[in-house]
Biopython code that builds the backbone (N, CA, C, O; Angstrom):
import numpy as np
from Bio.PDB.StructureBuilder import StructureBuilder

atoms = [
    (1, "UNK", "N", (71.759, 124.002, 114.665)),
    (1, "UNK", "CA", (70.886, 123.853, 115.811)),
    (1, "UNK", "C", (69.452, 123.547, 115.373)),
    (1, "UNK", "O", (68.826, 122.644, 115.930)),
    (2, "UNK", "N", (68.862, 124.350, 114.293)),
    (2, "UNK", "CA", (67.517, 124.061, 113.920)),
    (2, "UNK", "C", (67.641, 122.489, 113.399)),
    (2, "UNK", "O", (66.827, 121.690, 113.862)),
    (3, "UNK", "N", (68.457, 122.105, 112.621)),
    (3, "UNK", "CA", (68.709, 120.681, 111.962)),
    (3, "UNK", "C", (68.158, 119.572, 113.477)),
    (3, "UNK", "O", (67.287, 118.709, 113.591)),
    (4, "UNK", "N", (69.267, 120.208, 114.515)),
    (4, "UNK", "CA", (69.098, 118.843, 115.402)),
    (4, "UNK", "C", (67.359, 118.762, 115.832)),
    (4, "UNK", "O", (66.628, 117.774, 115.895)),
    (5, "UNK", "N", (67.067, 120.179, 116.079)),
    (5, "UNK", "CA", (66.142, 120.165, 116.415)),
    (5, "UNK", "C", (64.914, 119.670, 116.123)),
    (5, "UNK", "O", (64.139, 119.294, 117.002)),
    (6, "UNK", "N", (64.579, 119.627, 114.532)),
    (6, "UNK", "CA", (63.949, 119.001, 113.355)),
    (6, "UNK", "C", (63.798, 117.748, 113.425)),
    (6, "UNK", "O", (62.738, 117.126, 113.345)),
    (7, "UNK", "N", (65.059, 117.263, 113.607)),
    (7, "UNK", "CA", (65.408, 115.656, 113.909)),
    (7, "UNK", "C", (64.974, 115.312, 114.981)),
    (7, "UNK", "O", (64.420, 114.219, 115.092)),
    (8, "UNK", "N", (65.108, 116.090, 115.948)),
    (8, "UNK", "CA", (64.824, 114.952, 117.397)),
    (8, "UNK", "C", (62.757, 115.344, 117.432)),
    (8, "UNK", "O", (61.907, 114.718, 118.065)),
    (9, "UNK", "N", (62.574, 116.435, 116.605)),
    (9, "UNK", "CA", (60.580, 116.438, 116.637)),
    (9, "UNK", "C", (60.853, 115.125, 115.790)),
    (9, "UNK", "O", (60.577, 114.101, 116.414)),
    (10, "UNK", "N", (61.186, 114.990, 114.901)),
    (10, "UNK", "CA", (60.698, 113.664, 113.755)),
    (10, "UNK", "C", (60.855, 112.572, 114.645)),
    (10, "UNK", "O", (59.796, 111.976, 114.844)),
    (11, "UNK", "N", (61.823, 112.130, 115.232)),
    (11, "UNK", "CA", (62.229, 111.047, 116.059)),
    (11, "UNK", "C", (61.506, 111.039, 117.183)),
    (11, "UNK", "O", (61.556, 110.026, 117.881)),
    (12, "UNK", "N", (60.811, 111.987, 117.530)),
    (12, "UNK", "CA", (60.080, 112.103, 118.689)),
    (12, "UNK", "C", (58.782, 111.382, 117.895)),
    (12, "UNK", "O", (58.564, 110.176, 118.013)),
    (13, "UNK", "N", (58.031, 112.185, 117.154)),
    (13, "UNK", "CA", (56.812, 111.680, 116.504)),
    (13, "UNK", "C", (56.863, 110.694, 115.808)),
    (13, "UNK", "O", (55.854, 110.454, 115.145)),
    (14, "UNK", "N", (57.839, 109.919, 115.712)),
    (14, "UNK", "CA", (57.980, 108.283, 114.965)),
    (14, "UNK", "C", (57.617, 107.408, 116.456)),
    (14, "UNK", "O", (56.726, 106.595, 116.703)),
    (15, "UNK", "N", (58.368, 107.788, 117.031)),
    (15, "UNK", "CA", (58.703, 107.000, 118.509)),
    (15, "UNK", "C", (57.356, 106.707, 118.826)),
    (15, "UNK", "O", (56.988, 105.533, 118.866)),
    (16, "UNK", "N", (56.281, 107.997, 119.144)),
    (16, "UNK", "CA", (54.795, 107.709, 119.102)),
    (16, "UNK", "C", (54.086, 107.202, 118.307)),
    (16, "UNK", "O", (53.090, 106.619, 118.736)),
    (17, "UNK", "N", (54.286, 107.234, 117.182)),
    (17, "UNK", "CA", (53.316, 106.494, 116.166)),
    (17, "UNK", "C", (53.688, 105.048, 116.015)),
    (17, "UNK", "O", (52.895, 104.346, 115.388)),
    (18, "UNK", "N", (54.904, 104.436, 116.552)),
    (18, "UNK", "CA", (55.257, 103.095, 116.167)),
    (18, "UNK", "C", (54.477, 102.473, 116.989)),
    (18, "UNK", "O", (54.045, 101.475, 116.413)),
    (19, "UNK", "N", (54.049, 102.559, 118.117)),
    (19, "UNK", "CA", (53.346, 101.024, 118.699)),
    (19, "UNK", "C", (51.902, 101.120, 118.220)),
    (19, "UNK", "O", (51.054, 100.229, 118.274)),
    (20, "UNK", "N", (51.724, 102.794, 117.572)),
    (20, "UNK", "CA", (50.196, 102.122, 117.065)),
    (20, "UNK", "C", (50.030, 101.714, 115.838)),
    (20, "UNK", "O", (49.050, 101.066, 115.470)),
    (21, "UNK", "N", (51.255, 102.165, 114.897)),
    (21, "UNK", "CA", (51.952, 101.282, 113.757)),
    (21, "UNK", "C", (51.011, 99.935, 113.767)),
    (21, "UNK", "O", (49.958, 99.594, 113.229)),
    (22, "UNK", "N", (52.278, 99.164, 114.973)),
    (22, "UNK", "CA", (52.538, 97.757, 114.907)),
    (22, "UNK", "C", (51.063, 96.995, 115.390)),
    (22, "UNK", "O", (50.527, 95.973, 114.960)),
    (23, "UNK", "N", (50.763, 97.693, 116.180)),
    (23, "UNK", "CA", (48.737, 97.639, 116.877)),
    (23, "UNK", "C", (47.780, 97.248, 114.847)),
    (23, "UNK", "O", (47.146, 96.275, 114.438)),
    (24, "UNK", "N", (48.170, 98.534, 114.195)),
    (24, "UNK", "CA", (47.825, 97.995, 113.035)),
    (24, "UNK", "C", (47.745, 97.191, 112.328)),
    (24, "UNK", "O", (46.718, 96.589, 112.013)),
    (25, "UNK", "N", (48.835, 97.024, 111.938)),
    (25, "UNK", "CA", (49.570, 96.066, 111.162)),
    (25, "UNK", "C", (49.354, 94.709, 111.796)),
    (25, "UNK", "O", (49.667, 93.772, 111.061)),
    (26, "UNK", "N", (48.918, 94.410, 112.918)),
    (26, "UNK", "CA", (48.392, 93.053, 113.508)),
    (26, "UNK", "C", (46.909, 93.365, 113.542)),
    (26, "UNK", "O", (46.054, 92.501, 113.736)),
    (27, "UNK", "N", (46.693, 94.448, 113.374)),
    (27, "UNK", "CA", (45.098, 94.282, 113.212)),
    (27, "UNK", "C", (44.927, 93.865, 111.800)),
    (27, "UNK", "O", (44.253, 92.840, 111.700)),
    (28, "UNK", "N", (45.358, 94.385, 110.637)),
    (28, "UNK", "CA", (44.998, 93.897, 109.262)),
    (28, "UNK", "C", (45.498, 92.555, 109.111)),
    (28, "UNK", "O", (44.893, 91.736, 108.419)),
    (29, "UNK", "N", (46.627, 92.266, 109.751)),
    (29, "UNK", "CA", (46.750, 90.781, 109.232)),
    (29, "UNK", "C", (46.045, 90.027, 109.787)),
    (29, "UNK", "O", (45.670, 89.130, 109.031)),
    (30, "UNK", "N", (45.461, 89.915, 111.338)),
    (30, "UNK", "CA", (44.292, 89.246, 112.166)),
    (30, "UNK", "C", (43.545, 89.007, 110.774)),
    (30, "UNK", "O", (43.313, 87.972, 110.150)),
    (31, "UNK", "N", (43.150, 90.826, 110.431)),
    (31, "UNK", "CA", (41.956, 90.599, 109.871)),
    (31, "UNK", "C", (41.581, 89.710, 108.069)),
    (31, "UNK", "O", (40.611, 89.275, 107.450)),
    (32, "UNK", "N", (43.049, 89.859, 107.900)),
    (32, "UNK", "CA", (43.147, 88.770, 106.517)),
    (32, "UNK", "C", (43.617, 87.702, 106.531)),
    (32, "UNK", "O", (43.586, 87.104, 105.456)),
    (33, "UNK", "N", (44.146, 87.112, 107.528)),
    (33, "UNK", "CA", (44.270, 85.709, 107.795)),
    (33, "UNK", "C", (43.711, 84.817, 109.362)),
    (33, "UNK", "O", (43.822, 83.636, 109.690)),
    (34, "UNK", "N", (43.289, 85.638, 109.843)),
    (34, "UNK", "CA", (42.193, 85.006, 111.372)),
    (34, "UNK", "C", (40.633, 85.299, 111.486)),
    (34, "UNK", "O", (39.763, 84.587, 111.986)),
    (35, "UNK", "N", (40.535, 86.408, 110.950)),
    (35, "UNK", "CA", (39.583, 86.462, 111.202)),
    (35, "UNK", "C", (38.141, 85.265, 110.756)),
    (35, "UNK", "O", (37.301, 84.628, 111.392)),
    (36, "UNK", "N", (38.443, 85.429, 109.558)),
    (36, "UNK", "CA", (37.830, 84.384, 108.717)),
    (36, "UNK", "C", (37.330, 83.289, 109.841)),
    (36, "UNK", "O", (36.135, 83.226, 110.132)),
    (37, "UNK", "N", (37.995, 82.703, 110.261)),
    (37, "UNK", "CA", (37.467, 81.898, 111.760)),
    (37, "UNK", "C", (37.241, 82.281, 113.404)),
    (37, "UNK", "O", (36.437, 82.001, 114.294)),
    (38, "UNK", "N", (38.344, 83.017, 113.248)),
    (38, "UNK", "CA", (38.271, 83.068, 114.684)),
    (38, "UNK", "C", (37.590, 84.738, 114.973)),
    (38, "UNK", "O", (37.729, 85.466, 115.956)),
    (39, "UNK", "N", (37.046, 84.896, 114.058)),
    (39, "UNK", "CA", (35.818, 86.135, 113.909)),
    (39, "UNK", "C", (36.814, 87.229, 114.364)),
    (39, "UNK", "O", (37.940, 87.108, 114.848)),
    (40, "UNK", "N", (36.009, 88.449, 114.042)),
    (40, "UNK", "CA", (36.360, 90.057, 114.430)),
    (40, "UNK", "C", (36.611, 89.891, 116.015)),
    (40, "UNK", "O", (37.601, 90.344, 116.590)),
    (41, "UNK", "N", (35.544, 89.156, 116.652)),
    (41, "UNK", "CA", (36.004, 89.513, 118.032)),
    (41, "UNK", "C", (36.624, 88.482, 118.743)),
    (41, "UNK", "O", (36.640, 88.587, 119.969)),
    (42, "UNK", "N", (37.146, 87.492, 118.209)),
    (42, "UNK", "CA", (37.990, 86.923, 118.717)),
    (42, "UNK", "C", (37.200, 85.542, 119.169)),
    (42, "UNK", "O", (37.968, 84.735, 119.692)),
    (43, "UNK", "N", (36.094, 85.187, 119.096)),
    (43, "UNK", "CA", (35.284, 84.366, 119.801)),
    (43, "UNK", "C", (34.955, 83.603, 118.832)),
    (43, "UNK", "O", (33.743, 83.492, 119.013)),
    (44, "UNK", "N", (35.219, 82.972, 117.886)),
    (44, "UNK", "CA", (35.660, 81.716, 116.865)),
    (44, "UNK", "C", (33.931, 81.357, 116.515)),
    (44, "UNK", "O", (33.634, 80.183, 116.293)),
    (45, "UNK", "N", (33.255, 82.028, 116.497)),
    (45, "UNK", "CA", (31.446, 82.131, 115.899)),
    (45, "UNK", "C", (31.137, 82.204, 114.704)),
    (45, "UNK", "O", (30.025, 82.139, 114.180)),
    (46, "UNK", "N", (32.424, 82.381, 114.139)),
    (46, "UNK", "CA", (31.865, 82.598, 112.498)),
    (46, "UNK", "C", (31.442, 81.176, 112.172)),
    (46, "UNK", "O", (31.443, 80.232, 112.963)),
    (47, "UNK", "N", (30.906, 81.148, 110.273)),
    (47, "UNK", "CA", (30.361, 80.029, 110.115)),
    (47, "UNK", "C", (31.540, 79.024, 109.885)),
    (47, "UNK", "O", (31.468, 77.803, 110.023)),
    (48, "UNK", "N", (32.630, 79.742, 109.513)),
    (48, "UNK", "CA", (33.961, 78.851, 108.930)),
    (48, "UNK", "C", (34.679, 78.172, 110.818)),
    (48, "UNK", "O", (35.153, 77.078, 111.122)),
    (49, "UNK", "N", (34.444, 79.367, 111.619)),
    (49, "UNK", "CA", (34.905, 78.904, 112.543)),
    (49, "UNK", "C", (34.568, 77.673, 113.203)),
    (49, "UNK", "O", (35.480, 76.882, 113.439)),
    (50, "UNK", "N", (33.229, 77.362, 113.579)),
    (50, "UNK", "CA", (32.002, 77.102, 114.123)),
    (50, "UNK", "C", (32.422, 75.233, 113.308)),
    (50, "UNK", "O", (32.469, 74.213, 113.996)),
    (51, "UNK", "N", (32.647, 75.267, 111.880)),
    (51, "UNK", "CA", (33.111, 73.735, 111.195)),
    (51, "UNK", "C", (34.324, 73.664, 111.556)),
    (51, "UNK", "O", (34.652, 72.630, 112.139)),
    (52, "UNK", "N", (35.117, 74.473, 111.382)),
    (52, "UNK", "CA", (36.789, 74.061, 111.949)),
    (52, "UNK", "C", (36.684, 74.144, 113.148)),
    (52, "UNK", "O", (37.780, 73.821, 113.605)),
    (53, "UNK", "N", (35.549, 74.554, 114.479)),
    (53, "UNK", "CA", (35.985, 74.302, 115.838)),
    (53, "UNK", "C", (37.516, 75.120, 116.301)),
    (53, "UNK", "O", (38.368, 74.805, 117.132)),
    (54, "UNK", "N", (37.413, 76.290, 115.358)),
    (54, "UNK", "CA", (38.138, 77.199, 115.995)),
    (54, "UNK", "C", (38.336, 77.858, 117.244)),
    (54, "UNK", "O", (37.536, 78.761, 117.487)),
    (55, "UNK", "N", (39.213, 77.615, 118.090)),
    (55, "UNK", "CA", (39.090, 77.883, 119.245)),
    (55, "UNK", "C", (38.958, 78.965, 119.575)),
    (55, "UNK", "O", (39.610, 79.668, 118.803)),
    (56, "UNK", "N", (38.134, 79.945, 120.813)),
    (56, "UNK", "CA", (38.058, 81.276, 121.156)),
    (56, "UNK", "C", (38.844, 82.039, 122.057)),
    (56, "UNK", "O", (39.183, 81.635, 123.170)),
    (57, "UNK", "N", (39.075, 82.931, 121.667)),
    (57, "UNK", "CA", (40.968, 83.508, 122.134)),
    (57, "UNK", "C", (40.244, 84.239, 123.074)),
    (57, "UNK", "O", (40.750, 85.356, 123.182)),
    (58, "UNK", "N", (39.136, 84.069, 123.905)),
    (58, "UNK", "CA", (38.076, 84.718, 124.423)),
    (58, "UNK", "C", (38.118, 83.814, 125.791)),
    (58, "UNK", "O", (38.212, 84.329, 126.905)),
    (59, "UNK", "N", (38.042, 82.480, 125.576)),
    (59, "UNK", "CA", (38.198, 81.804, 126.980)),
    (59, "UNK", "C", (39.205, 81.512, 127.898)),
    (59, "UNK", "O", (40.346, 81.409, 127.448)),
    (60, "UNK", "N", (39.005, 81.346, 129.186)),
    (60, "UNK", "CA", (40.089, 81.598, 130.463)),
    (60, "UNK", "C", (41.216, 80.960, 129.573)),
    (60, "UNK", "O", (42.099, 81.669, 129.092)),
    (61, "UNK", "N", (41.167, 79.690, 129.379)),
    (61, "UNK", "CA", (42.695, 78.555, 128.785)),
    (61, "UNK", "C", (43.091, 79.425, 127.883)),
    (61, "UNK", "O", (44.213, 79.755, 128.267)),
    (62, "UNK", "N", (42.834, 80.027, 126.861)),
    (62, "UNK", "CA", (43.605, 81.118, 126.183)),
    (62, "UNK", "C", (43.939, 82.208, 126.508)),
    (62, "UNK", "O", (44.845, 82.664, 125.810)),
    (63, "UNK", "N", (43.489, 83.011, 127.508)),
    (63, "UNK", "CA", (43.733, 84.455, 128.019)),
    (63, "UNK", "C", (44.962, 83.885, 128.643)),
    (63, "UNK", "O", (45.938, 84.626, 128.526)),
    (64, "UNK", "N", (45.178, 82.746, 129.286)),
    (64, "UNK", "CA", (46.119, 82.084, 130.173)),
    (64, "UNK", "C", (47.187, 81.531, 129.315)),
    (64, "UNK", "O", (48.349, 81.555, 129.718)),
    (65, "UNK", "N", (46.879, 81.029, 128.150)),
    (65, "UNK", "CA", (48.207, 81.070, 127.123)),
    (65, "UNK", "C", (49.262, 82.211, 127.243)),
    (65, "UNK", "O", (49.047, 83.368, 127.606)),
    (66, "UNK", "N", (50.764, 81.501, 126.762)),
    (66, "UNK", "CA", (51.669, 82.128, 127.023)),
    (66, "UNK", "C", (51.742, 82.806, 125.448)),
    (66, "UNK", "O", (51.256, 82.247, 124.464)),
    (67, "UNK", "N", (52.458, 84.138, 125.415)),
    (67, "UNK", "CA", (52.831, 84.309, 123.668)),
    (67, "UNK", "C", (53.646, 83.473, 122.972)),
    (67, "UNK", "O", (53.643, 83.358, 121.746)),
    (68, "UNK", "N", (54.321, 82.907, 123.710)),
    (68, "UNK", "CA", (55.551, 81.903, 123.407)),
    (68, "UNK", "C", (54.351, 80.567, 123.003)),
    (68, "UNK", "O", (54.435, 79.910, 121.965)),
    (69, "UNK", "N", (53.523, 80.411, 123.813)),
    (69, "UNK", "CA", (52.761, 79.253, 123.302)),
    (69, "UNK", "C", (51.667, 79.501, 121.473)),
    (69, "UNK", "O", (51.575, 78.790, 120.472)),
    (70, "UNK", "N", (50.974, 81.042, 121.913)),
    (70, "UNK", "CA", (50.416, 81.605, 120.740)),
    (70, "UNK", "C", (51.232, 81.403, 119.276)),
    (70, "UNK", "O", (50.925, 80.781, 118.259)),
    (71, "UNK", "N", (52.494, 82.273, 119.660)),
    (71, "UNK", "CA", (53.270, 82.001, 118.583)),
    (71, "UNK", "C", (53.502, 81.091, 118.092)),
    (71, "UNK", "O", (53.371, 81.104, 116.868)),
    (72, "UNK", "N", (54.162, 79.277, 119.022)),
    (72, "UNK", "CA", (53.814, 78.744, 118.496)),
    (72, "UNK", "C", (52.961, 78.018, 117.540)),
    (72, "UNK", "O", (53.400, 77.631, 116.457)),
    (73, "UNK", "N", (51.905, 77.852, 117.874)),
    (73, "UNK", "CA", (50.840, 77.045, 117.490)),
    (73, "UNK", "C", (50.276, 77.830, 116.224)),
    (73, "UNK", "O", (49.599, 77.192, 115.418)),
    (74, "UNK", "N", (50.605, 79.640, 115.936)),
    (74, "UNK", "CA", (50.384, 80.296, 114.623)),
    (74, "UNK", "C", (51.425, 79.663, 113.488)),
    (74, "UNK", "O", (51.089, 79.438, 112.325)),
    (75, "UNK", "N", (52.852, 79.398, 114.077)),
    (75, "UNK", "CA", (54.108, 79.133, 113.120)),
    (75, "UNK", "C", (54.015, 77.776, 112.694)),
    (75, "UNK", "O", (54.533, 77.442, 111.628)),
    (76, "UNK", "N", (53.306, 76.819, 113.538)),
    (76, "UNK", "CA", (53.277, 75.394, 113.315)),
    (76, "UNK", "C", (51.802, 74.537, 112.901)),
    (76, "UNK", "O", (51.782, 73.405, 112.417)),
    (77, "UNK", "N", (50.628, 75.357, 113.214)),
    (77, "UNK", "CA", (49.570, 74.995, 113.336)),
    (77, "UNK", "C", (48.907, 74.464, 114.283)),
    (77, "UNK", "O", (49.285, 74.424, 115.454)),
    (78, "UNK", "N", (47.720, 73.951, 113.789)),
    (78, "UNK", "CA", (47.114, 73.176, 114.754)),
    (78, "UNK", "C", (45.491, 72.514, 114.671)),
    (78, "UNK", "O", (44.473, 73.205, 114.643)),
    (79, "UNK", "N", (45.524, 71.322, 114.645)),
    (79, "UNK", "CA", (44.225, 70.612, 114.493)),
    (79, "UNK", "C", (44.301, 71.380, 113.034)),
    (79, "UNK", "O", (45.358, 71.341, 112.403)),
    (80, "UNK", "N", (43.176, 72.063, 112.528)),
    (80, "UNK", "CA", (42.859, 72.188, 111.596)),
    (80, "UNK", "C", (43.682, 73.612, 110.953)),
    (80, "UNK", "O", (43.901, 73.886, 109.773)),
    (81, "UNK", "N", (43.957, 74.209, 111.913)),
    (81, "UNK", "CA", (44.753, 75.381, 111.838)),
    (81, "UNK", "C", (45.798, 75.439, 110.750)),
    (81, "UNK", "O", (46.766, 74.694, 110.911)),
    (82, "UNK", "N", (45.768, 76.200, 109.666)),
    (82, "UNK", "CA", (46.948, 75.779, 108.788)),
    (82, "UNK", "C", (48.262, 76.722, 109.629)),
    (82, "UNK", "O", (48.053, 77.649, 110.412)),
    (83, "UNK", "N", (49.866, 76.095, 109.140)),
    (83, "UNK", "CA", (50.471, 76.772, 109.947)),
    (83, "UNK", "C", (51.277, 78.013, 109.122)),
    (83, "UNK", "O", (51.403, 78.046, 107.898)),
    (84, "UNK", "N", (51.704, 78.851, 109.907)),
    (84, "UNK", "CA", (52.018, 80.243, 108.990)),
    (84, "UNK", "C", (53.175, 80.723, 109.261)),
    (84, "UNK", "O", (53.341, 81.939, 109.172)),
    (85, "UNK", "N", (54.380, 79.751, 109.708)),
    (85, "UNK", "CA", (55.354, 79.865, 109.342)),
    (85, "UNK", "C", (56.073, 80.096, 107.886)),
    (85, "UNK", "O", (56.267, 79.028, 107.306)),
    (86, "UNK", "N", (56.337, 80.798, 107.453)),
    (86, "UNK", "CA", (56.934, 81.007, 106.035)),
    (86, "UNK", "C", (56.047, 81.504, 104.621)),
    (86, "UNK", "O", (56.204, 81.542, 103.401)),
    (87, "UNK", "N", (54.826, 81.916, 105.841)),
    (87, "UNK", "CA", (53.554, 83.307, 105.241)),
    (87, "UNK", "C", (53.253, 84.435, 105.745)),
    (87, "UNK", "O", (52.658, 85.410, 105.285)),
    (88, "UNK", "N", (53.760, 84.197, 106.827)),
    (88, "UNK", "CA", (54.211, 85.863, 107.647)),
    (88, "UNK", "C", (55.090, 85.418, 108.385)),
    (88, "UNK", "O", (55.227, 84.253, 108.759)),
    (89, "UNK", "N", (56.073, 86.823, 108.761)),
    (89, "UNK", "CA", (57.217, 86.949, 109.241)),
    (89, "UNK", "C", (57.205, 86.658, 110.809)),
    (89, "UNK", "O", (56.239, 86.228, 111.439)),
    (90, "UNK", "N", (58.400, 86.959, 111.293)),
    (90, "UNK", "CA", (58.022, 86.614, 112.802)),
    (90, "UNK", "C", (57.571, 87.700, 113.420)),
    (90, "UNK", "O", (56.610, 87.430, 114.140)),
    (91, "UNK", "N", (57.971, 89.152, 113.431)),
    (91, "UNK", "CA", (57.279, 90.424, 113.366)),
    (91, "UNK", "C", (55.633, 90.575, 112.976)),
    (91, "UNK", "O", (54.724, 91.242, 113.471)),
    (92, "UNK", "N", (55.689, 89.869, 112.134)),
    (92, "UNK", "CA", (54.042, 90.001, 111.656)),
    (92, "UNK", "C", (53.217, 88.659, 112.326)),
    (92, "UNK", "O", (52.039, 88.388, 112.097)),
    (93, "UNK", "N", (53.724, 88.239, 112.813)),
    (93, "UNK", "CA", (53.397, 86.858, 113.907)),
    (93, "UNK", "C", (52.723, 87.609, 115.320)),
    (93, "UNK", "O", (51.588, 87.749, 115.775)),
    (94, "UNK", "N", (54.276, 88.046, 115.774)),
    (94, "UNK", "CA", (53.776, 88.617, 116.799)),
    (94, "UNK", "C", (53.100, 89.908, 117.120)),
    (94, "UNK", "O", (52.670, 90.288, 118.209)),
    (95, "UNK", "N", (53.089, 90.483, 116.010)),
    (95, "UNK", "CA", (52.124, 91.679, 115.923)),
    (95, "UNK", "C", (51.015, 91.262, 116.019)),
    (95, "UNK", "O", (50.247, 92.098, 116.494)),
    (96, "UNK", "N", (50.225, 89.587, 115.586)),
    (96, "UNK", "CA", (48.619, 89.344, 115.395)),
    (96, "UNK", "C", (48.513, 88.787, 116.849)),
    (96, "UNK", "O", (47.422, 88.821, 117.419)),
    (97, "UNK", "N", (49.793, 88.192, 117.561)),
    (97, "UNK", "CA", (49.576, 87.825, 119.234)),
    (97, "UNK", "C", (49.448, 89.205, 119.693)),
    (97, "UNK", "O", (48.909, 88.971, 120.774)),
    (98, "UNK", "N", (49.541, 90.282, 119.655)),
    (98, "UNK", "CA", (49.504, 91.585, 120.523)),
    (98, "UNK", "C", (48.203, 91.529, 119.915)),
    (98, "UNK", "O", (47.403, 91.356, 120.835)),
    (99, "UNK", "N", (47.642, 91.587, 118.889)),
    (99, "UNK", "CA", (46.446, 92.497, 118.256)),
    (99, "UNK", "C", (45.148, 91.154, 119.446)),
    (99, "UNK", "O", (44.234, 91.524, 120.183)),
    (100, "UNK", "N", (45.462, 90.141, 119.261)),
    (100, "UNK", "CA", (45.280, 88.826, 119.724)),
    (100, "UNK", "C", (44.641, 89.526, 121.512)),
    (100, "UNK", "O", (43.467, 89.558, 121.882)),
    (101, "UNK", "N", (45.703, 89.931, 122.190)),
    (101, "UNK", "CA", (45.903, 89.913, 123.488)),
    (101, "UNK", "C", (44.565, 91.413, 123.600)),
    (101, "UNK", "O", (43.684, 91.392, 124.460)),
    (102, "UNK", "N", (44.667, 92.284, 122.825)),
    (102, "UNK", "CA", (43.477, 93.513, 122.703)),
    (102, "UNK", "C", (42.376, 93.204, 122.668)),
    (102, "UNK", "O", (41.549, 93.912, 123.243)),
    (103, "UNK", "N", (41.883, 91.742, 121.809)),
    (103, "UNK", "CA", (40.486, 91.175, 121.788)),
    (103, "UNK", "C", (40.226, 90.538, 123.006)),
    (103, "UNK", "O", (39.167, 89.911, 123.011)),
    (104, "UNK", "N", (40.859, 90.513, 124.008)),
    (104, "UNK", "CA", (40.942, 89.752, 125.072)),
    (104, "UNK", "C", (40.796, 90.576, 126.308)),
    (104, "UNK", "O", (40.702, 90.059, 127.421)),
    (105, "UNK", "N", (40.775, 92.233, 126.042)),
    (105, "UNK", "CA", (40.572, 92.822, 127.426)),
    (105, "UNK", "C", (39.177, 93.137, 127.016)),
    (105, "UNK", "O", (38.412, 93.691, 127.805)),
]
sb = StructureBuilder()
sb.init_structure("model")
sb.init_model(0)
sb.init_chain("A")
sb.init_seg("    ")
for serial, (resi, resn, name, xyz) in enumerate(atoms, 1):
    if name == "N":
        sb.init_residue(resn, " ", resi, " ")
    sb.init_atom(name, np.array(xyz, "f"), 0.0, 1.0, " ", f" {name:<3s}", serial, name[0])
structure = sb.get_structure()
């Protein structure tokens, strides 16, 4: 009885810590492969951004992007955008569209 019990606290306190896990884990990768342009806050101001004309995940046409569209255009590229299919996973894709969608409220 104590066993199950043990188990279902652990499974309980995993259950909570995973979405801020995954909140992470798209925050560090934002922050080692996006940020660089499309800045900390999402508004593409940096100096690297500003020459590549990085777009800002900040204006209406992007808040209005679909994830299905985000994702794309991370896996395939774009304009200058290199693409990052087969440099992060698809998990770690869509973890930087969630982290993505946070700079946006």
């Amino acid at each position: 009885m104590k066993t199950q019990l043990r188990l279902a606290t652990v499974l309980a306190i995993a259950a909570c810590t995973l979405p801020t896990f995954a909140q992470n884990t798209g925050a560090a990768t934002y922050t080692s492969k996006c940020q660089m342009c499309h800045g900390a806050d999402g508004a593409g101001t940096t100096p690297a951004g500003k020459a590549m004309k990085a777009p800002s995940f900040l204006s209406p046409a992007a808040v209005k992007e679909s994830n299905a569209d985000l994702i794309a255009v991370t896996k395939s590229g774009k304009g200058k955008m290199p693409a990052y299919a087969g440099k992060l996973t698809d998990p770690e894709i869509k973890d930087v569209i969630a982290h993505v969608r946070t700079l946006q409220k």
